[in-house]
Steps between C-alpha positions, in 0.01 A plus 500: 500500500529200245136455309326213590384295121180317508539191316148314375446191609579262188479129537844520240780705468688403203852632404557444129869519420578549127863407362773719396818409637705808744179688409367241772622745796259754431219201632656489814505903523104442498488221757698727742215774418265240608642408777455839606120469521536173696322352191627092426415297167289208508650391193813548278490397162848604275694418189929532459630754741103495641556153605796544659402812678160280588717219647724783762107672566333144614858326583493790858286616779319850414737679710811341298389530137634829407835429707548208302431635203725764515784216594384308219506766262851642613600165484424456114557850421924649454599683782507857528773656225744739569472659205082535538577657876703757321192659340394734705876629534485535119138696550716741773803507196185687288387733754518809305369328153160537412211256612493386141895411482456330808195285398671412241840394648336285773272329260802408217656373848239326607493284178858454473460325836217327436637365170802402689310295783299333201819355316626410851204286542517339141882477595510360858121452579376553875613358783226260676307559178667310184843501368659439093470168420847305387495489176185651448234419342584110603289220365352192558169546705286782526602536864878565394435705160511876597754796541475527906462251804271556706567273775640749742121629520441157705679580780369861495182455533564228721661806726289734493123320509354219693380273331285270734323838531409542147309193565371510818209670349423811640561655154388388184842503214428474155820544254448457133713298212541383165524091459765482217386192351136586455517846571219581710501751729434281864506660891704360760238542797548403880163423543551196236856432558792562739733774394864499481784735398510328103111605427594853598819491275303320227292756474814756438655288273472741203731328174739515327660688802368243776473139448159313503419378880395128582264364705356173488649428231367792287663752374362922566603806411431871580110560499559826329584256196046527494383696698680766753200634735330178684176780539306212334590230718348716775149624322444124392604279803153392713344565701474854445526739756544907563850522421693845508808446295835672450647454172821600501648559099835547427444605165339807377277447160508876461815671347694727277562409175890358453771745325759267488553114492537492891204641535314261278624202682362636815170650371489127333546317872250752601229424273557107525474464903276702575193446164380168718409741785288726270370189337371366809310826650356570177352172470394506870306867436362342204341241691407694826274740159377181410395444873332813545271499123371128637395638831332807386337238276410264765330808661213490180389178632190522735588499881257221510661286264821542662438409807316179417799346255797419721708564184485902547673450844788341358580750225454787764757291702720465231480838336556666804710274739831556573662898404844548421640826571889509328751753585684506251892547548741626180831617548644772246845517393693674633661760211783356561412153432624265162385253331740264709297604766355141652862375561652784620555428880691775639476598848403856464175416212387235749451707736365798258228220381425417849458886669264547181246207531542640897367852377237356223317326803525772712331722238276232423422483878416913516182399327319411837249315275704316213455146716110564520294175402366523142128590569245261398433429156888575356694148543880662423587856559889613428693786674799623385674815667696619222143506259349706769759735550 
């Protein structure tokens, strides 16, 4: 008999979608493990690949969003290889090796492939996704000056999500960017403006690779360029509410140290996408200690005196009004994984990405009290399965 999940009653769901290119499948995987619960977002907030995933999630009815994701994501991704099919006949070839030999052979396979499907990208790019530029890295206007084109992406997205129902509003979409000129970091929001498939894809516009996107005659590029976890935008957009939010990370802060220069330049993407993330909770925990010293404080002053100045209300409003409770998403690499990892689209790590954010929220999901509203007095509590395993 399937378990039935309570879900509390929130006012807000939020999905926060963080970038990092064909890392971006794992997201889905944990959308499909929320589906599971019956549980629906109130509100999707992403950057780069988060956008895009954000525009399939809100572009579809709830029963569509994880078949169009997957034909989305097949779409963008190579197909299925021959040569990766072959490897469990090369696992069968090893029968009578040792567990060690065998490790060892799938996992120097396993990179060779993955290798290969990154130069193919750099070489050929993804269909419906972006494709080598002419003459690359063109010229001329910021719009035109990059390796790839991503104009393909237009009709994709057009394809696969509805856009009249991104703005229909019966869910809020917030997508982050970076304004070239004056580089701020500014939200694309359809409760302020109506959505179409170039504020999604200006958000993804990550340079030199992609060019800069225009829109009203400003140029934007990838909102990773600042800042690539829109948490913020979520913990300081009015008025507050109780808000239980998945942040989804596609980049782990915690790691090995490198051996070799391929290792560096991954431990190096690492670090960079994902320090805005710890940034942002620590300065929300900071302020949520802050919270708590000025209430016990508040507590010294005389019941009397409190209850005849109005101003005591207010702070015990504000100190204590809306809780946050984050579950908090990170995907590990695979051992397999390079530092080319973010642009390698294959077929077969899409889908490894995806069937592991699938099993992190299903793990997550074992704890029958992880979603449990923050109890009075704490204004941002943080779950995370793999710190409590």
């Amino acid at each position: 008999m399937k378990k039935v999940f309570k879900v509390p009653d929130y006012p807000c769901v939020a999905l926060v979608l963080q970038g990092g290119g064909a890392l971006g499948s794992y997201q889905a995987g944990v959308l499909e493990g929320l589906s599971e619960i019956k549980l629906k977002p109130t509100w999707l907030t992403g950057i780069s690949i988060g956008a895009l995933n954000c525009a399939i999630i809100a572009g579809n009815p709830p029963g569509q969003r994880i078949k169009k994701l997957r034909e989305f994501w097949e779409t963008i991704c190579q197909p299925p290889s021959p040569a990766a099919q072959s490897l469990s006949t090369l696992y069968q070839l090893f029968g009578l090796a040792s567990q060690t030999v065998k490790d060892l052979t799938l996992a120097q396979t396993e990179r060779m492939f993955g290798s290969y499907a990154a130069a193919q990208s750099i070489l050929e790019g993804q269909k419906g996704f972006f494709m080598p530029r002419p003459m690359a890295p063109g010229g001329g206007s910021p719009a035109t000056t990059s390796y790839y084109d991503t104009t393909p992406l237009i009709e994709t997205l057009e394809k696969y999500a509805d856009f009249d129902r991104i703005n229909n509003g019966d869910m809020r979409v917030s997508v982050g960017a970076t304004n070239v000129k004056s580089g701020n970091f500014v939200y694309f929001d359809n409760t302020e403006m109506k959505l179409g498939p170039k504020h999604f894809i200006a958000s993804s516009s990550l340079p030199p690779g992609f060019p800069a996107t225009e829109i009203d005659g400003q140029f934007y590029w990838d909102g990773g360029c600042v800042s690539n976890t829109p948490l913020e935008y979520i913990l300081n957009t009015k008025p507050h509410m109780d808000t239980l939010i998945f942040q989804v990370d596609l980049w782990s802060a915690q790691g090995d140290l490198p051996t070799d220069i391929f290792e560096v330049l991954e431990r190096q993407k690492d670090i960079q996408y994902s320090s805005r993330t710890r940034e942002v909770t620590n300065k929300i925990f900071e302020l949520q200690t802050l919270r708590q010293l000025l209430a016990e404080t508040l507590q010294h002053v005389p019941a009397a005196a409190r209850k005849k100045d109005p101003w005591f209300a207010l702070m015990q409003e504000k100190l204590f009004g809306a809780r946050y409770k984050c579950i908090h998403m990170i995907y590990r690499n695979k051992p397999t994984a390079g530092h080319y990892k973010d642009f390698e689209f294959s077929h077969e790590t899409m889908t490894y990405h995806w069937q592991t954010g699938l099993d992190d929220m299903r793990r997550t999901l074992e704890n029958p009290h992880c979603l449990d509203l923050p109890p009075l007095g704490e204004s941002f509590v943080t779950y995370d399965v793999h710190r409590h395993q």
